[in-house]
N, C-alpha and C positions, 0 to 999 in steps of 0.2 A: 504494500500500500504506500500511495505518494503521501508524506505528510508537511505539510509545512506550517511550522510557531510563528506568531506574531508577537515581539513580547519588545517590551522597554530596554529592561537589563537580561544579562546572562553572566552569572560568576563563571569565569573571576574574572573578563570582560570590563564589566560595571556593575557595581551594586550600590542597593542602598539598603534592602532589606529582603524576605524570604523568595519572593516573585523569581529573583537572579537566582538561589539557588535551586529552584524545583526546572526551569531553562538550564541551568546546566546539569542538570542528571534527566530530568525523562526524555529529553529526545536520544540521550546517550544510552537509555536503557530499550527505548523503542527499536531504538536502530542495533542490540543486541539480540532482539527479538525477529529483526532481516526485512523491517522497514527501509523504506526511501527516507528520509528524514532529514526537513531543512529547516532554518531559522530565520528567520527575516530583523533583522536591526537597525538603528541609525547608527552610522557611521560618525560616533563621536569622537572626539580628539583623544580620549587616551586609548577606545578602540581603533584610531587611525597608526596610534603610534605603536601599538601591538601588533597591529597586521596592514604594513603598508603598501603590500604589493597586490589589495586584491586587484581580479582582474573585471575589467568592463563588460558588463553583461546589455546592460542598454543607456538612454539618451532619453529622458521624456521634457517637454514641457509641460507643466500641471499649474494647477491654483499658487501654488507654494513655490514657483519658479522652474530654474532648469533642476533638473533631481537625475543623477545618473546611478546606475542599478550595480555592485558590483557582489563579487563572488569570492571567497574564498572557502579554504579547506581550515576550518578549525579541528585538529586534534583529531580530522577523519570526520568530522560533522559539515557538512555543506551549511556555507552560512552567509546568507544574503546580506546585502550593504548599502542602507540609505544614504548618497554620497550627498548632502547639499550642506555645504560649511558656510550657508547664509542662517543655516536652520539647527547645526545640531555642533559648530566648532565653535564651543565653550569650555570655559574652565571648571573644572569643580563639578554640582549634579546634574543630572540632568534636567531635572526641575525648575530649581529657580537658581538665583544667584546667589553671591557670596553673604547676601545682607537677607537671607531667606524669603525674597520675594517673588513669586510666580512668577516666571518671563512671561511678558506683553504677548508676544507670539506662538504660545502654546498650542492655544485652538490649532494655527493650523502648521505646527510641527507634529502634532501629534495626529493630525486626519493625514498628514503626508503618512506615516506612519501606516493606518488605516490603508489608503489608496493604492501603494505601494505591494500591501500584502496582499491586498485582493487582485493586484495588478500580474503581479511572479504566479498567484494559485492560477489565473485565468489564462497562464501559456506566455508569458510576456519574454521569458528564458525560453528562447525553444529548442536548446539542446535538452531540458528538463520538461517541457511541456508542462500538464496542464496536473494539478495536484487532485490525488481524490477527496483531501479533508485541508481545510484551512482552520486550524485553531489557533484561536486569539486570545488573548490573556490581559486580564484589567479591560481598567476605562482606556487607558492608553494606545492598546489597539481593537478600541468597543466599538470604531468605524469600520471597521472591513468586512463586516457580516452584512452592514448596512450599503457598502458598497458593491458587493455581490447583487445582493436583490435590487438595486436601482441600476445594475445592470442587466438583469435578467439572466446573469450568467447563475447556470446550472453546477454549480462547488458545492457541496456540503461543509458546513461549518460549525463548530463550536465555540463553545465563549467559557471562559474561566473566570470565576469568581475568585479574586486571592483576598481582597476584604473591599466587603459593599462602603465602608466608610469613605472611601476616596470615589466620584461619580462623575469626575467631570465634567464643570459644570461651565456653560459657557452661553453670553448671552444670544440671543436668537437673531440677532440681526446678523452673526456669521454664518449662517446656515450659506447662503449665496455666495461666500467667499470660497466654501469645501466643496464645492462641486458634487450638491447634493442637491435633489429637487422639491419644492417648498411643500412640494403634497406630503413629504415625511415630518416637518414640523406639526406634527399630531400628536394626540394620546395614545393610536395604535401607532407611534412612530419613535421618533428621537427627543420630544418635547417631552422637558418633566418643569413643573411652574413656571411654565414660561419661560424657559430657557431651555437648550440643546446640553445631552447630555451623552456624554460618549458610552457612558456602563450603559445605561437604559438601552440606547441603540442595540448593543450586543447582546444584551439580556430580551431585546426585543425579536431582529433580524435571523437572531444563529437557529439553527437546526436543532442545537442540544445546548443546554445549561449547565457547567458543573461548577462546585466549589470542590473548596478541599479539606473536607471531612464530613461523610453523613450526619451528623449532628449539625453543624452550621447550615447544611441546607436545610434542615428543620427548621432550624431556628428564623430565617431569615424571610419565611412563607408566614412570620406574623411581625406585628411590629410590640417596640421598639427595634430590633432585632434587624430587619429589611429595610431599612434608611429611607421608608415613603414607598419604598418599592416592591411590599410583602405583598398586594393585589397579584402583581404582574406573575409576581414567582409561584403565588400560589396556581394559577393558571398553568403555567408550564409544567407544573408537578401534576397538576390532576390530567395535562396532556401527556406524561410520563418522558418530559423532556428536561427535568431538572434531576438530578445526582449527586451526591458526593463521593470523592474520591479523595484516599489520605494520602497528603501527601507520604515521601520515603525520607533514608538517609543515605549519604550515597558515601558506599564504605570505604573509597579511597581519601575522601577527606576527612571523616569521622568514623575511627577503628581506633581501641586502645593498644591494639597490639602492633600497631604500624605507625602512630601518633609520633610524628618529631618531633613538636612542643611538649610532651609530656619527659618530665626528668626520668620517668624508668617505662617500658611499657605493661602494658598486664594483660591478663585474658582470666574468665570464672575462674580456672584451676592453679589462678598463681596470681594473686592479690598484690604482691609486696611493693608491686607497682604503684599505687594506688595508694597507699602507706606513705611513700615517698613523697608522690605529690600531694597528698596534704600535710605534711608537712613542710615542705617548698612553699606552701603558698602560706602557711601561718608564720612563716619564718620573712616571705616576702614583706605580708602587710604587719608584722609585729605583734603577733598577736601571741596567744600561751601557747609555748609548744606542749601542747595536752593532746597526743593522740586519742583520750579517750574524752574529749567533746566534743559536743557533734555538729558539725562544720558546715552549716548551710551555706547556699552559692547563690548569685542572681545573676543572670546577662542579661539585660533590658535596656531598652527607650523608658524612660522616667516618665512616664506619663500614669491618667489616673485611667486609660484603657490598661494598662499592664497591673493597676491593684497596687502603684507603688504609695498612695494618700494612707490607703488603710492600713499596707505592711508596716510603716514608720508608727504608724500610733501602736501595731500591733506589740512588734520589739520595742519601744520604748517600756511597754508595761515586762514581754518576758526576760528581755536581758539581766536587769535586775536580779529576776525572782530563779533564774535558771544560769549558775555561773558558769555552767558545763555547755550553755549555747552561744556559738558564735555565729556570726555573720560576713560574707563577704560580699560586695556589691561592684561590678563593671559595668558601666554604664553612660549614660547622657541624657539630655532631655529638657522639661520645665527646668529655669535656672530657678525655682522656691525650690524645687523638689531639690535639686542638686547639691544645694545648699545646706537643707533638711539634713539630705543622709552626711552631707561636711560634718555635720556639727554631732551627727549620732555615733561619728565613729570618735570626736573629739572626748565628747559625754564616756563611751565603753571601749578605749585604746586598746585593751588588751582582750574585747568581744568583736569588734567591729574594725573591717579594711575596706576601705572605697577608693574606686578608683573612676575618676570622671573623663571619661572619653570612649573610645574603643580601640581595641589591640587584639588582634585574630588572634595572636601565638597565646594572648593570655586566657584571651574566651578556654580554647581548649583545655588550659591547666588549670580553670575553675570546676570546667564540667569533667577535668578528670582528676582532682585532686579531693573535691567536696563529697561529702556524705549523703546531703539535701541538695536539691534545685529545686528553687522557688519560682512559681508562674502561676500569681496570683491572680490574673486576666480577669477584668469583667465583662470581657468579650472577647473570642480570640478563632477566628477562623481553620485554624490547624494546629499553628503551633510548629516549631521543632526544635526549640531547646529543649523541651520533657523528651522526646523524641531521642535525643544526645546521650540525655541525663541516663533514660534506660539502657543504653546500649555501653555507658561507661561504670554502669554501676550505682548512679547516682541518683536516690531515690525521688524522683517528682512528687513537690507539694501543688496541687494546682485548685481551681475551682472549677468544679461540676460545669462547662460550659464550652462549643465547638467541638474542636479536635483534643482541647483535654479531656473530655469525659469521653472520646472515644479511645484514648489509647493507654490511659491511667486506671490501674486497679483501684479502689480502696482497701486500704488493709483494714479487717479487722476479726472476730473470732472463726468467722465462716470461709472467708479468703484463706487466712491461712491453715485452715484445715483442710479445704480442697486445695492449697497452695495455685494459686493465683492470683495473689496480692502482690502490687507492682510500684504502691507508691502512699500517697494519701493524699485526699478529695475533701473538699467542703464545697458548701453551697451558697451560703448569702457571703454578697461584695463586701463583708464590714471584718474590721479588726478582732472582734470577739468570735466569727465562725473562723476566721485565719489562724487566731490564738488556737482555738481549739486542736486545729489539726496539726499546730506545733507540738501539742501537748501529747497526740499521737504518737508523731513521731521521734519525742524523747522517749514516751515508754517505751516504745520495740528499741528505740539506741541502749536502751537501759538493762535488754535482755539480749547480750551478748549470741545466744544460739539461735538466735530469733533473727536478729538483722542478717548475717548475710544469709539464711534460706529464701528472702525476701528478693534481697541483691541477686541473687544466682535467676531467682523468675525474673524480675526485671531484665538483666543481661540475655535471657533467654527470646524474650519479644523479637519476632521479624518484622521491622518494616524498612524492607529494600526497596528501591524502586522499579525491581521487577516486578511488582505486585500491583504500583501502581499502572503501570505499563500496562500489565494485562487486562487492568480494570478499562482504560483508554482505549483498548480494543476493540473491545465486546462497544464500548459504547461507541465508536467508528462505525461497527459494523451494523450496528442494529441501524445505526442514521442511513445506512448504506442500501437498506432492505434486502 
């Protein structure tokens, strides 16, 4: 099967968050499975500067100016290249600028985007011909399904949900700039309150709907949950064209037994790994060297979607009362929040290490040095630092909500009696159901024979992205009839 992504980012490429890594592992696991498999991108200045010789595939004039189409061979992945450096040779995200402000020309960098992908699916490469699926991914490329159908062109297409909060949202007198016809500014169309929205589009136009995790697409067919847009989705799901699919982990970049940020590596049958890096990392941020306290972790964006309001009031109260719990925190975000956890590690020096930014090599030696990973979410589409966490051992604290609740056990008498307890679960957003399931997971730290049978099922979870793969299939092929 012909497949080609439409996507923003693709690690290690460009990132900014999960979107770049599920691009760079499912087309690389489709095409394991003996897909055609391409990706369509803008041709951004640090992707210019990683792959400068692609080669010229076409020439167009569009809305958005001249845009030349180019090609190269990433890593054995075919990967399309939106060349126009009026539109996409910037510094820094791809978003906005240095001063965090949406570029003026988004609208239509990103329907380039959109035009582009429905352009390469509809034959515009003809050593490649014509795609049997075009999936598109976000708001970002939420025009290309929409582009197909105002072409008439016969493509099947998907649309990926990575998280409804972002919709792109643009006012509606652009509609005439994207070379898109005004009978689509509707409620059956790309109009959401009067304005053009690019998710909407995709979630309108595509053949199939997926997020990424059965639970969030539940969630997201009612509101608060569906951003204005639970109508639409609940529709598609009673047309059985909404899904969830979880995301993977893709085990060349996250494995503790191949891990080159980690000081030792380890695998179930030989811990000492694991021993090391938590200690590496209490010794890092100065904390007690106490191998026998138990070492909670955080990777997150500070924000109060990640549950970072309530975790702070939550450890403000356990720190105290539990001298055997530590905390470590990497991260960024709201400068209050950042601030907050400054002054909580100033308050418990020897419970608390923060660090305000992000650092790949140290992400890793959090999620494999800690006991806990905390992913307090009060919303959270997939997820995959829990995802990390189980595969290094590292037990997921999270809330009952998305792709937490679909890949996190609760521990408790009956889990571990049929041993399939993976982690611990609460339910309400607030600091006293968070506390609670701290108080969880000190008891089982507190029973030496108890935690790692827990660890050994946790480390046992597969979620590769051959799985997701295969789920992406069936749901190809069903759109396929």
């Amino acid at each position: 099967m012909k497949i080609l992504h439409a996507a923003s980012e693709l690690y290690p490429l460009i990132k900014t968050g999960g979107l770049a890594d599920v691009l760079g592992s499912l087309p690389f696991a489709q095409k394991a499975q003996g897909h055609d498999v391409r990706v369509i991108l803008p041709y951004y200045r640090h992707v210019r500067d990683v792959l400068p010789d692609a080669a010229l595939v076409a020439v167009r004039d569009t809305f958005g100016g001249s845009v030349q189409i180019r090609y190269a061979d990433y890593r054995g992945l075919g990967l399309y290249l939106i060349d126009a450096p009026h539109l996409y040779d910037r510094p820094g995200n791809p978003y906005h600028n240095e001063h965090y402000f949406d570029y003026a020309d988004n609208v239509i960098r990103f329907a380039i985007l959109g035009w582009a992908a429905a352009a390469v699916a509809t034959g515009l490469d003809g050593l490649w011909g014509r795609a049997d699926v075009l999936h598109a991914h976000d708001w970002q490329a939420g025009l290309a399904p929409a582009y197909l159908n105002a072409w008439n062109a016969y493509i099947k297409s998907v649309f990926t949900i990575h998280n409804i909060a972002y919709q792109g949202m643009f006012q509606s007198k652009h509609l005439g700039e994207i070379g898109l016809p005004w009978e689509m500014f509707h409620v059956d169309g790309v109009e959401f309150h009067g304005q053009i929205s690019f998710l909407k589009a995709g979630l309108f136009y595509a053949g199939h709907v997926t997020t990424v995790s059965p639970t969030y697409a539940d969630e997201i067919t009612r509101e608060p949950a569906g951003g204005g847009l639970s109508g639409l989705l609940d529709t598609r799901r009673q047309q059985g064209r909404l899904s969830g699919v979880l995301n993977g982990v893709d085990d060349a970049v996250w494995n503790p037994q191949t891990d080159a940020a980690l000081p030792k590596p380890f695998h179930p049958k030989a811990m000492q790994g694991k021993k090391a890096g938590k200690k590496a990392l209490q010794q890092f941020f100065a904390l007690n060297a106490d191998e026998k306290a138990l070492l909670t972790v955080m990777v997150s964006r500070l924000t109060p979607q990640k549950g970072a309001d309530f975790l702070l009031e939550s450890l403000h109260e356990k720190l105290p009362a539990n001298p055997d719990l530590q905390f470590v925190l990497l991260g960024s975000g709201a400068p209050e929040l950042e601030q907050a956890f400054v002054r909580l590690a100033e308050q418990y020096p020897q419970q608390v290490g923060v660090y305000i930014g992000y650092n790949e090599e140290l992400a890793h030696q959090l999620v494999g040095g800690g006991d806990v990973i905390l992913i307090p979410s009060r919303f959270e589409p997939c997820g995959l630092t829990q995802l990390y966490g189980l595969k290094y051992g590292t037990l997921p604290l999270v809330r009952r909500t998305g792709g937490l609740a679909d890949t996190v056990v609760q521990t408790d008498e009956v889990t571990l009696k049929n041993k399939t307890a993976t982690g611990f679960v609460f339910d309400e957003p607030t600091a006293g159901a968070l506390g609670g399931a701290l108080e969880n997971a000190l008891s089982l730290w507190r029973k030496p024979r108890a935690w790692p049978a827990v660890r050994r099922q946790a480390m046992a979870q597969d979620f590769g992205w051959h799985k997701a793969a295969e789920s992406y299939d069936a749901c190809y092929r069903s759109l396929r009839g």
